[in-house]
N, C-alpha and C positions, 0 to 999 in steps of 0.2 A: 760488607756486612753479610757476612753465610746466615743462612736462612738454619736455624734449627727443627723447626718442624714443615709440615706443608700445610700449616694453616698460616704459617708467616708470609708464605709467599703473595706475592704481587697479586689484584683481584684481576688483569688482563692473564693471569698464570690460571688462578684459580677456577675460575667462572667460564672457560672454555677448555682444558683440557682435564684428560680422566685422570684418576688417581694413578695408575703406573706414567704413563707421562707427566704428570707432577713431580713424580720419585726421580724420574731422568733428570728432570729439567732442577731441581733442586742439588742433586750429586753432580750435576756437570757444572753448576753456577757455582759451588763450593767447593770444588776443584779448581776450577777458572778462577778463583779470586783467590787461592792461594800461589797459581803460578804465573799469574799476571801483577802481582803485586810492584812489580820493578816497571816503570814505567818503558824502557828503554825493551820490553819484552813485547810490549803493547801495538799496534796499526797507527799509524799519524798521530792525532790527539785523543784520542778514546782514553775517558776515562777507566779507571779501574771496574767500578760497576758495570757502566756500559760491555765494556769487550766480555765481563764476564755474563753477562743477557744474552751476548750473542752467541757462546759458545754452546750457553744453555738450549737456547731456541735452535741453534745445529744439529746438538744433540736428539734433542725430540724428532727433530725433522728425519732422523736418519731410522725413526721406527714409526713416526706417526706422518700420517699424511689428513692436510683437511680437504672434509669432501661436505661441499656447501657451508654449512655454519658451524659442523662437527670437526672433530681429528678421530681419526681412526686407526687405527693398528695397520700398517700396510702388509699386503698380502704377498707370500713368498712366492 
């Protein structure tokens, strides 16, 4: 299920990270669930949604980092 806006998203999404991290994590989950759709593409048993959370939450990770209860934009 792609998320069309980022008020759709998950409230563990919403309620902790910032709007351009919203945008990552929404474009990489709907990415992720379009090329994950084939099971045989997928990690052990993960489902279809799950592997695509996780690619989403990679994705952030690879621009935001949390510091205390925040994400922040990581510093070049």
């Amino acid at each position: 299920m792609p998320y069309d806006t980022l008020k759709d998203l998950p409230d563990n999404v919403t309620n902790v990270l910032p709007k351009h991290a919203q945008e990552i994590y929404r474009a990489a989950f709907n990415s992720a669930w379009d090329e994950y759709k084939d099971p045989d593409e997928r990690r052990g048993h993960a489902s279809r949604e799950e592997t695509a959370h996780r690619v989403a939450w990679a994705a952030v990770k690879k621009e935001y980092e949390k510091e205390g209860d925040e994400w922040r934009k990581k510093k070049s």
